[in-house]
DOGUDO-487724 format. One record per residue: x, y, z of N, C-alpha, C in turn. Coordinates in pm, whole numbers, plus 50000, padded with zeros to 5 digits. Each point is the difference from the previous one (the first is absolute). Layout:
<node><n_c1>X</n_c1><n_c2>Y</n_c2><n_c3>Z</n_c3><ca_c1>X</ca_c1><ca_c2>Y</ca_c2><ca_c3>Z</ca_c3><c_c1>X</c_c1><c_c2>Y</c_c2><c_c3>Z</c_c3></node>
...
This chain:
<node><n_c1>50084</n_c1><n_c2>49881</n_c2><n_c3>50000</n_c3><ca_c1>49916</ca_c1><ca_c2>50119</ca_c2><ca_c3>50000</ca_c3><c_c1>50088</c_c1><c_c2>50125</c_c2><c_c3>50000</c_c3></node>
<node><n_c1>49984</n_c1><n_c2>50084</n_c2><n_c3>49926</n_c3><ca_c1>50047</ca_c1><ca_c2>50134</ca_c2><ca_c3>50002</ca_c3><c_c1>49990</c_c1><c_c2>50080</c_c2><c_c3>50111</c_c3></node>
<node><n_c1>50094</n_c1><n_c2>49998</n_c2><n_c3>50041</n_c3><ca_c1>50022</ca_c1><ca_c2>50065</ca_c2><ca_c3>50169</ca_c3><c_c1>49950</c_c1><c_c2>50162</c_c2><c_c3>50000</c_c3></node>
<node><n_c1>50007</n_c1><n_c2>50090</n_c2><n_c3>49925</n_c3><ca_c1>49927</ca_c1><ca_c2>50138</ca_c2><ca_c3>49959</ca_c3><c_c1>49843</c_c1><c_c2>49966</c_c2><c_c3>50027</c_c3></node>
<node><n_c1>49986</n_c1><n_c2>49907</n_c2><n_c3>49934</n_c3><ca_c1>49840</ca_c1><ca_c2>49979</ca_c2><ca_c3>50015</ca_c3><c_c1>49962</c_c1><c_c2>49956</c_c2><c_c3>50141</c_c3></node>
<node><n_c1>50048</n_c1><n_c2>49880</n_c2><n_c3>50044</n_c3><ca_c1>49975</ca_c1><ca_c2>49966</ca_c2><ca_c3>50102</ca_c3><c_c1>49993</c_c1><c_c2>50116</c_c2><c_c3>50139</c_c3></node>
<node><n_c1>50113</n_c1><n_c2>50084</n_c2><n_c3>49999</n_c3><ca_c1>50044</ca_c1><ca_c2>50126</ca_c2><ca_c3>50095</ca_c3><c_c1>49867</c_c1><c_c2>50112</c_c2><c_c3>49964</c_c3></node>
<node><n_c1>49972</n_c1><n_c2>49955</n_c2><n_c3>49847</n_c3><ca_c1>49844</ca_c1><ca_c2>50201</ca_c2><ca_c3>49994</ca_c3><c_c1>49872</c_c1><c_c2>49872</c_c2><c_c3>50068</c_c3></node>
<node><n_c1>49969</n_c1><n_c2>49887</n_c2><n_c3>49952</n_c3><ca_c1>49858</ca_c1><ca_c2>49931</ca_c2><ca_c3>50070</ca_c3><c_c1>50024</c_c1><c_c2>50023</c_c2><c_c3>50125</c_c3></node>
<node><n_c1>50115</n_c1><n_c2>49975</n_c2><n_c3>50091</n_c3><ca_c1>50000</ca_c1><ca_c2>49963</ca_c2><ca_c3>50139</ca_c3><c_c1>50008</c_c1><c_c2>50153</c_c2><c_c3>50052</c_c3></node>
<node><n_c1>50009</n_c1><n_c2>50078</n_c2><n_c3>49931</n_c3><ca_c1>50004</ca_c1><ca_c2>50133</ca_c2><ca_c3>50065</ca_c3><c_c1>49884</c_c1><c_c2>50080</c_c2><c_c3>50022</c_c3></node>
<node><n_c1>49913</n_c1><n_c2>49997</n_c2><n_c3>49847</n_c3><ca_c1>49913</ca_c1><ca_c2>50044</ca_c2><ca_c3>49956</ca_c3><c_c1>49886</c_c1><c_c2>49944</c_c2><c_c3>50138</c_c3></node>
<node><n_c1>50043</n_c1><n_c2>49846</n_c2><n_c3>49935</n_c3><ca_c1>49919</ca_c1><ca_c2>49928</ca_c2><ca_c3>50118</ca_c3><c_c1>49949</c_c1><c_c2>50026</c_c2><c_c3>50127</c_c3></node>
<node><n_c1>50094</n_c1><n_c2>50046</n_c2><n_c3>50059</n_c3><ca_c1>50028</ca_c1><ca_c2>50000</ca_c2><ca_c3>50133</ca_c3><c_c1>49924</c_c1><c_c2>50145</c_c2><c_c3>50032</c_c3></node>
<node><n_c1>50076</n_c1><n_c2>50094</n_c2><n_c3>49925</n_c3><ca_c1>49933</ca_c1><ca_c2>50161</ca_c2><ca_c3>49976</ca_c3><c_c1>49843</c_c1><c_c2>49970</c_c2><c_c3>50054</c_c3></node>
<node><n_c1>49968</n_c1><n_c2>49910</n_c2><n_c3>49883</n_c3><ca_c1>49835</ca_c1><ca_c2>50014</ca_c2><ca_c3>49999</ca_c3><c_c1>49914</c_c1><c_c2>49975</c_c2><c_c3>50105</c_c3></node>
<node><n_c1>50056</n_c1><n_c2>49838</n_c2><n_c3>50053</n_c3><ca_c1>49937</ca_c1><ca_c2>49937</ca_c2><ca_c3>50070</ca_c3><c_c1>50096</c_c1><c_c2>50066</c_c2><c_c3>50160</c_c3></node>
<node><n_c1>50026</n_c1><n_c2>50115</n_c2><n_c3>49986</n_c3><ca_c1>50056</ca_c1><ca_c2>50040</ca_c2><ca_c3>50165</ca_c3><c_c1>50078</c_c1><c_c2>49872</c_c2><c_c3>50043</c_c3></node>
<node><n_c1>50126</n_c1><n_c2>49927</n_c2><n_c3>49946</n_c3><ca_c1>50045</ca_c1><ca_c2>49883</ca_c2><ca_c3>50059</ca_c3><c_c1>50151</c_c1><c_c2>50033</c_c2><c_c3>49958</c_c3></node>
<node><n_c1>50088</n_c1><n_c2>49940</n_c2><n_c3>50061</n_c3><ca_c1>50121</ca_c1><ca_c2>50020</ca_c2><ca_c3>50025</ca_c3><c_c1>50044</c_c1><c_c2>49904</c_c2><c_c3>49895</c_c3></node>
<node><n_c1>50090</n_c1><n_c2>50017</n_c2><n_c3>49875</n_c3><ca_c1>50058</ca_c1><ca_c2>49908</ca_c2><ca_c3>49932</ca_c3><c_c1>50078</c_c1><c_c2>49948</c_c2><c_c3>50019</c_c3></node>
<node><n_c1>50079</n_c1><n_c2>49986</n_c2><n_c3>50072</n_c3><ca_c1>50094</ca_c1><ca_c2>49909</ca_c2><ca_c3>50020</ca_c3><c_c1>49915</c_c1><c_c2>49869</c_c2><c_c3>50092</c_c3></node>
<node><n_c1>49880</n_c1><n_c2>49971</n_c2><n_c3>50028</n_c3><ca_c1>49919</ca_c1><ca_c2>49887</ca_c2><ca_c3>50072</ca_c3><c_c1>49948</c_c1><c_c2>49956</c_c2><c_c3>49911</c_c3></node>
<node><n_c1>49966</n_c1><n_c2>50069</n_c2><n_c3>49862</n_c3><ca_c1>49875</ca_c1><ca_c2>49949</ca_c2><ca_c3>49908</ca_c3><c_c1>50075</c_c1><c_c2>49858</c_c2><c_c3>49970</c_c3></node>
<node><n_c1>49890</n_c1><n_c2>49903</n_c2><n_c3>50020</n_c3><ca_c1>50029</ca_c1><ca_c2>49828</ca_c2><ca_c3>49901</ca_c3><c_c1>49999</c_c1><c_c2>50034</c_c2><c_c3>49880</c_c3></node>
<node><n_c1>50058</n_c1><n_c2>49971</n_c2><n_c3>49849</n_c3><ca_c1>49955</ca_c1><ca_c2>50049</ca_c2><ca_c3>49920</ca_c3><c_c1>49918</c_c1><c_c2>49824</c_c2><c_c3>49939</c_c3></node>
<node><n_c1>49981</n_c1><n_c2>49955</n_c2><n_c3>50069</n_c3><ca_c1>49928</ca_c1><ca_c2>49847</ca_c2><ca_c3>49976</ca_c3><c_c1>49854</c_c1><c_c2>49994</c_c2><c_c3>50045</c_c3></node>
<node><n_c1>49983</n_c1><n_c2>50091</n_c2><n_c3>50107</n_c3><ca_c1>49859</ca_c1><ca_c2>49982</ca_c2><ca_c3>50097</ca_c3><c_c1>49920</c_c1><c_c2>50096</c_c2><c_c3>49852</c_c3></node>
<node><n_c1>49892</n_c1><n_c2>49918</n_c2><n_c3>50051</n_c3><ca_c1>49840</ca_c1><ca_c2>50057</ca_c2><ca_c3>49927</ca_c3><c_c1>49945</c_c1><c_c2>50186</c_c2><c_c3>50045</c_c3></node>
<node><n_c1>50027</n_c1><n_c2>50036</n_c2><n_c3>49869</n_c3><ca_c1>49971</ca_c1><ca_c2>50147</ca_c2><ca_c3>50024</ca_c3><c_c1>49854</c_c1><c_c2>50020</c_c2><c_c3>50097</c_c3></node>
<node><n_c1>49919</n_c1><n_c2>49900</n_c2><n_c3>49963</n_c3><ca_c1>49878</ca_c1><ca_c2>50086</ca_c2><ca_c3>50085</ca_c3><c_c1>49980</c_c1><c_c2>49904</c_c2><c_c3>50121</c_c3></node>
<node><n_c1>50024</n_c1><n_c2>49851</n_c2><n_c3>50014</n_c3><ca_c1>50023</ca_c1><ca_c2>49971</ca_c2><ca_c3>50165</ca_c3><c_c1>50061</c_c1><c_c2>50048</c_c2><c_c3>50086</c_c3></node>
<node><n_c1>50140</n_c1><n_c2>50002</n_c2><n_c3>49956</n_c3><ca_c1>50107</ca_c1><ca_c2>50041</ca_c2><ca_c3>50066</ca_c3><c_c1>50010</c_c1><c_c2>50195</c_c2><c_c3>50026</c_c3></node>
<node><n_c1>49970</n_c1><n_c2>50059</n_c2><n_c3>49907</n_c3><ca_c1>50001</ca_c1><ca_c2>50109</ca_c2><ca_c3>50004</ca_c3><c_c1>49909</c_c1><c_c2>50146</c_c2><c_c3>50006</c_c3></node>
<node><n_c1>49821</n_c1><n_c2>49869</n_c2><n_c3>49947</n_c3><ca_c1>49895</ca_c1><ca_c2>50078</ca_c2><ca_c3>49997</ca_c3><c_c1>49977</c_c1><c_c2>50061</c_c2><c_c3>49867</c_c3></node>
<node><n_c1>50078</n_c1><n_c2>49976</n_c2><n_c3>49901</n_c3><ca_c1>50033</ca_c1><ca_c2>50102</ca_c2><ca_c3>49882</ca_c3><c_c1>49807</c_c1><c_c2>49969</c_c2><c_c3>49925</c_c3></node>
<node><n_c1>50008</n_c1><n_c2>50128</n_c2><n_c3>49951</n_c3><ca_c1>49812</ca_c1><ca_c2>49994</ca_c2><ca_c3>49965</ca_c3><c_c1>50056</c_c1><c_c2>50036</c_c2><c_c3>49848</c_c3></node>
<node><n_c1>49878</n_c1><n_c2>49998</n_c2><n_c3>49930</n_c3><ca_c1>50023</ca_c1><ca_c2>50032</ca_c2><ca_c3>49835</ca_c3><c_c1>50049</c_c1><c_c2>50186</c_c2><c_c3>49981</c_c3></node>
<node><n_c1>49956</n_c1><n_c2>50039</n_c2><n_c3>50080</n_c3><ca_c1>50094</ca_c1><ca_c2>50187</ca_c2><ca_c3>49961</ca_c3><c_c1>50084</c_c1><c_c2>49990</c_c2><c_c3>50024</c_c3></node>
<node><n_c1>50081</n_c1><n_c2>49950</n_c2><n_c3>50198</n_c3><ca_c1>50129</ca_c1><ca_c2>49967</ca_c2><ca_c3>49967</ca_c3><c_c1>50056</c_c1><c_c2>49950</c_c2><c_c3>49904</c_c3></node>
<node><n_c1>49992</n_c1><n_c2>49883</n_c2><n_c3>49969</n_c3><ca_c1>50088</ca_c1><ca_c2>49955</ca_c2><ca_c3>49867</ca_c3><c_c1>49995</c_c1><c_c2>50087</c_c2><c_c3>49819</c_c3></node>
<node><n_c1>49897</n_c1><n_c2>50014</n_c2><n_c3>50049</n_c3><ca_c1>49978</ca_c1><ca_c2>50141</ca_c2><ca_c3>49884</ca_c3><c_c1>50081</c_c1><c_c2>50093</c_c2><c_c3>49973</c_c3></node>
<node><n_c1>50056</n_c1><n_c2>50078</n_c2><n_c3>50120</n_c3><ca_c1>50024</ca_c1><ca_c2>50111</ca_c2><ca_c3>50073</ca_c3><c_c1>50203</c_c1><c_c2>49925</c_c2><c_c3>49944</c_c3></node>
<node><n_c1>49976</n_c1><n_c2>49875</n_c2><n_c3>50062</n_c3><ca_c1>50192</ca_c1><ca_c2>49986</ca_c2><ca_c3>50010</ca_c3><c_c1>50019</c_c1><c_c2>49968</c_c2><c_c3>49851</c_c3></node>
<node><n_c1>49907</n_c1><n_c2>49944</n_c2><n_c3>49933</n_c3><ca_c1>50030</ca_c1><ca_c2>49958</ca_c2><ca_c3>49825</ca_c3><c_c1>50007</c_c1><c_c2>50143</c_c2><c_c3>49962</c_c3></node>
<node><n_c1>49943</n_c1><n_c2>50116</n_c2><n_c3>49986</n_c3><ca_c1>49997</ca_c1><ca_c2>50112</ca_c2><ca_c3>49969</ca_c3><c_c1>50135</c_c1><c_c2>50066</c_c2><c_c3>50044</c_c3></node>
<node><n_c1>50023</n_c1><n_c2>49992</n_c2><n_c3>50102</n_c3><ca_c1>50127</ca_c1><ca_c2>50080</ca_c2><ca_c3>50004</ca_c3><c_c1>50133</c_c1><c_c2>49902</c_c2><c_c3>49969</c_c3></node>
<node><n_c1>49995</n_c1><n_c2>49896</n_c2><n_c3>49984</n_c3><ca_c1>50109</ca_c1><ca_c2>49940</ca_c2><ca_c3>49951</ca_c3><c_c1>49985</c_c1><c_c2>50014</c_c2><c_c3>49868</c_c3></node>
<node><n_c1>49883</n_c1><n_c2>50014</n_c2><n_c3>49940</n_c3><ca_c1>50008</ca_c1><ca_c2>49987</ca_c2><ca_c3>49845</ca_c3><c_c1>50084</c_c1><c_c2>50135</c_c2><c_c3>49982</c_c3></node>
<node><n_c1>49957</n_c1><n_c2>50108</n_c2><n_c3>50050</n_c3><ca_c1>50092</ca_c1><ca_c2>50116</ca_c2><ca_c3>49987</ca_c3><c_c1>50144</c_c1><c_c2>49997</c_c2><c_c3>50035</c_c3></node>
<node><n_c1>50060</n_c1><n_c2>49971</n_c2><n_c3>50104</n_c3><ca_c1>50156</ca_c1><ca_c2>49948</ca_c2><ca_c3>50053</ca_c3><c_c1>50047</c_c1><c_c2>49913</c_c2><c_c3>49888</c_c3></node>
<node><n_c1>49882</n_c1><n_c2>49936</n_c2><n_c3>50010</n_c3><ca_c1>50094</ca_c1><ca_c2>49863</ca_c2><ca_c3>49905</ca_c3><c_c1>50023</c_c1><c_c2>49983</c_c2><c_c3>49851</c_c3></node>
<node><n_c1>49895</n_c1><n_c2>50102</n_c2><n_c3>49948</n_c3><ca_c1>49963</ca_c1><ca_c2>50035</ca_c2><ca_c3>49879</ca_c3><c_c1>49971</c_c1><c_c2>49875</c_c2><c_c3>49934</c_c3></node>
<node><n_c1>49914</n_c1><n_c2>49917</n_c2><n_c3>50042</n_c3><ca_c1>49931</ca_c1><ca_c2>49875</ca_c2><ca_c3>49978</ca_c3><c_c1>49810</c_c1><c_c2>50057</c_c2><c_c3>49953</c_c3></node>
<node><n_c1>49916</n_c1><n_c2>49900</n_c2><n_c3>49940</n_c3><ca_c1>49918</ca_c1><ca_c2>50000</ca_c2><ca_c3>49954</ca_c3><c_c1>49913</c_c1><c_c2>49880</c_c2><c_c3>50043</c_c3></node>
<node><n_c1>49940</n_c1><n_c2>49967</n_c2><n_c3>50126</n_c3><ca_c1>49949</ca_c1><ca_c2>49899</ca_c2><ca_c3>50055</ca_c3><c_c1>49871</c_c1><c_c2>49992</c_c2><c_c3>49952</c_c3></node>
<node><n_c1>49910</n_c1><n_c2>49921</n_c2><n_c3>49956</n_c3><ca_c1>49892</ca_c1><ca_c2>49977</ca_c2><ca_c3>49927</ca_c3><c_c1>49930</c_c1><c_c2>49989</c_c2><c_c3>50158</c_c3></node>
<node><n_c1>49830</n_c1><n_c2>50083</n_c2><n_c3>50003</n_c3><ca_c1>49953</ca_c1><ca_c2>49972</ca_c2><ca_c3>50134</ca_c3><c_c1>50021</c_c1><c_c2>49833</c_c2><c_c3>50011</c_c3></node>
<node><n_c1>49932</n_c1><n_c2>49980</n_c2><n_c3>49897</n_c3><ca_c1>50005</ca_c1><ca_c2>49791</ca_c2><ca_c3>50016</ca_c3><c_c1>50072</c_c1><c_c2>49925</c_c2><c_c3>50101</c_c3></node>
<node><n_c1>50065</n_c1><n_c2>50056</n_c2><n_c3>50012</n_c3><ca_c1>50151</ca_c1><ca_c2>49958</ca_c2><ca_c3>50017</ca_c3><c_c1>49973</c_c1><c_c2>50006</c_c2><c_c3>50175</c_c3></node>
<node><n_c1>49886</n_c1><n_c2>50111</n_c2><n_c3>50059</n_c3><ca_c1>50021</ca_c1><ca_c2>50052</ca_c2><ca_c3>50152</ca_c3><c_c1>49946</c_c1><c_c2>49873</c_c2><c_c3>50070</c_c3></node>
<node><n_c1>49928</n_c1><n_c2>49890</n_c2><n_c3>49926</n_c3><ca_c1>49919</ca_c1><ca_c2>49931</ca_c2><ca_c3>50076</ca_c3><c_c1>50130</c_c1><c_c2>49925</c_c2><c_c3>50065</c_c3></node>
<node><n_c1>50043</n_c1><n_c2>49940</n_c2><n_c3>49911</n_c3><ca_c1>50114</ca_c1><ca_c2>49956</ca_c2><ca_c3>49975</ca_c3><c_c1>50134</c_c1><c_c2>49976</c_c2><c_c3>50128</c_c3></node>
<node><n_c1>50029</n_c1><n_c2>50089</n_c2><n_c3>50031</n_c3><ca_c1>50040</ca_c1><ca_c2>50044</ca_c2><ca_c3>50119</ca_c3><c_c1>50028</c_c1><c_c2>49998</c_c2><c_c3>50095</c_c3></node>
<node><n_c1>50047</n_c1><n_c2>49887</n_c2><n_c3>50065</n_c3><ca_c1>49974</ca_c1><ca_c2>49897</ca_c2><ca_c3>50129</ca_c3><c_c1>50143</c_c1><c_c2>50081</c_c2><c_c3>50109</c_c3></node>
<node><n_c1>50092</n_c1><n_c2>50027</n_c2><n_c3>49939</n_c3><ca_c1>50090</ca_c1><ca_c2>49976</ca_c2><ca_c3>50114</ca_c3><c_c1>50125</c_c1><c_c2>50123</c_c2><c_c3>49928</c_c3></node>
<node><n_c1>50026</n_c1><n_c2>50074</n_c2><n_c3>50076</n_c3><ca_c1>50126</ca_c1><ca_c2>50135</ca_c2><ca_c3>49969</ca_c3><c_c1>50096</c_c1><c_c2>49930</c_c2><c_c3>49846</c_c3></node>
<node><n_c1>50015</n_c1><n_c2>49885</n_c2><n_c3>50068</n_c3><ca_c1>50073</ca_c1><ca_c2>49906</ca_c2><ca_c3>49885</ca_c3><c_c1>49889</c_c1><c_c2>50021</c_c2><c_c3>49877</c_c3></node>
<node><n_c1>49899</n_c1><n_c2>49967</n_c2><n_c3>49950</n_c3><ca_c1>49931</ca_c1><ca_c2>49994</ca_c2><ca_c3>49920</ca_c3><c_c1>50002</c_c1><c_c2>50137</c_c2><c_c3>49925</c_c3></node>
<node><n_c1>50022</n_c1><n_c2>50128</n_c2><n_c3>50084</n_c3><ca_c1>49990</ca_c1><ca_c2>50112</ca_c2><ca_c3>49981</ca_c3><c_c1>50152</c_c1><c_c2>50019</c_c2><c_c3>49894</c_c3></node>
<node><n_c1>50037</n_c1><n_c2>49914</n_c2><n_c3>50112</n_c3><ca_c1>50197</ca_c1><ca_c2>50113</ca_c2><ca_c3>49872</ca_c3><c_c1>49993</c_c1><c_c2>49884</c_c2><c_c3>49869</c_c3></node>
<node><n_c1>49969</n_c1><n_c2>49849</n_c2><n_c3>49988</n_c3><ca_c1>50003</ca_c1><ca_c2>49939</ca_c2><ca_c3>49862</ca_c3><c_c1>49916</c_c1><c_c2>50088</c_c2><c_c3>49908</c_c3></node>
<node><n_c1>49854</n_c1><n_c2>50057</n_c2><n_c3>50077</n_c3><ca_c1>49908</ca_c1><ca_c2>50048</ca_c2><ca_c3>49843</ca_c3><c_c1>50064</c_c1><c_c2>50138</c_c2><c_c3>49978</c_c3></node>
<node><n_c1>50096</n_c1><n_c2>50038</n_c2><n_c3>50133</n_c3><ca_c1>50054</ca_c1><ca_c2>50185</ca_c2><ca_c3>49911</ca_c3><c_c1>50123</c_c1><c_c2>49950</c_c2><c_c3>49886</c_c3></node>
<node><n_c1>50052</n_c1><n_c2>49886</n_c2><n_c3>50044</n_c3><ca_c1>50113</ca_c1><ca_c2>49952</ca_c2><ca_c3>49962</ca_c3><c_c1>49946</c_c1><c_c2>49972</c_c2><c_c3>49819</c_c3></node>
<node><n_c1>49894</n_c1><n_c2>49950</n_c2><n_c3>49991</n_c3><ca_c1>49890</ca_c1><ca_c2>49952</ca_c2><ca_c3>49892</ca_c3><c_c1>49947</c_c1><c_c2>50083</c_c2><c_c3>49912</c_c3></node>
<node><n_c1>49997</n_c1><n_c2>50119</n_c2><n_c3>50088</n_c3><ca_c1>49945</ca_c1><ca_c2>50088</ca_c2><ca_c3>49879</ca_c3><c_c1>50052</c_c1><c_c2>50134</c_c2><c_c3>49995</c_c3></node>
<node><n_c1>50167</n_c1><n_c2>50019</n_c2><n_c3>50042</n_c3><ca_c1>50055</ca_c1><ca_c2>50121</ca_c2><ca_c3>49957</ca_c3><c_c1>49983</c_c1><c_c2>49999</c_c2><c_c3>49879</c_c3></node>
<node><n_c1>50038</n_c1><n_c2>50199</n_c2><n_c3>49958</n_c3><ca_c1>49995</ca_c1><ca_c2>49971</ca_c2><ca_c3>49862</ca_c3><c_c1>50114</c_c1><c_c2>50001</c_c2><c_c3>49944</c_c3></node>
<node><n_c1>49999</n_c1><n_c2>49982</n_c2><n_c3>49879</n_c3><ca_c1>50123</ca_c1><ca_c2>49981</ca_c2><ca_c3>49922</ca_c3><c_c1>50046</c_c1><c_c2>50099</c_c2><c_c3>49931</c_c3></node>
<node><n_c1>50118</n_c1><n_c2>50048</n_c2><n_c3>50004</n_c3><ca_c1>50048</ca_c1><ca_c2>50109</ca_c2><ca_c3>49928</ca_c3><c_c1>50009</c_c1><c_c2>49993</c_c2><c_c3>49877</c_c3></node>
C-alpha cells in the first residue's frame, strides 16, 4: 500500500471521527468499530478525493468495510496523468 495514502485516510480519518490516529485499526469495521454512518464516509471520500486527486465512484461507498478498504479503492481510482 502506498504509504502517502495510507498517512491522508488515517489522518483525515481521525480529523473526522474526533479519534487519535495513531490507535486507528486500519482492519476493524468502519461502522462497528467506529460508528462511521453514510455522511461520514461521504465526508472522508470527498476530501480524499481532493488530497488525493482520485475519482471514487459513489458505488464504491457501500463498499467500504475497513480504513484498509478505503486506501485500495483511492489506490484504484487515482487519476492518471
Amino acid at each position: 500500500m502506498n504509504p502517502r495514502i495510507v498517512a491522508e485516510v488515517r489522518t483525515r480519518f481521525a480529523a473526522i471521527m474526533k479519534l487519535d490516529a495513531t490507535t486507528l485499526d486500519m482492519d476493524a469495521r468502519l461502522d462497528d468499530t467506529y460508528g462511521v454512518d453514510s455522511l461520514n464516509a461521504l465526508r472522508l471520500v470527498s476530501e480524499l478525493e481532493i488530497a488525493l486527486d482520485c475519482d471514487i465512484p459513489e458505488a464504491e461507498l457501500m463498499k467500504l468495510r475497513t480504513l484498509n478498504d478505503v486506501v485500495r479503492t483511492c489506490e484504484s481510482f487515482l487519476k492518471k496523468p
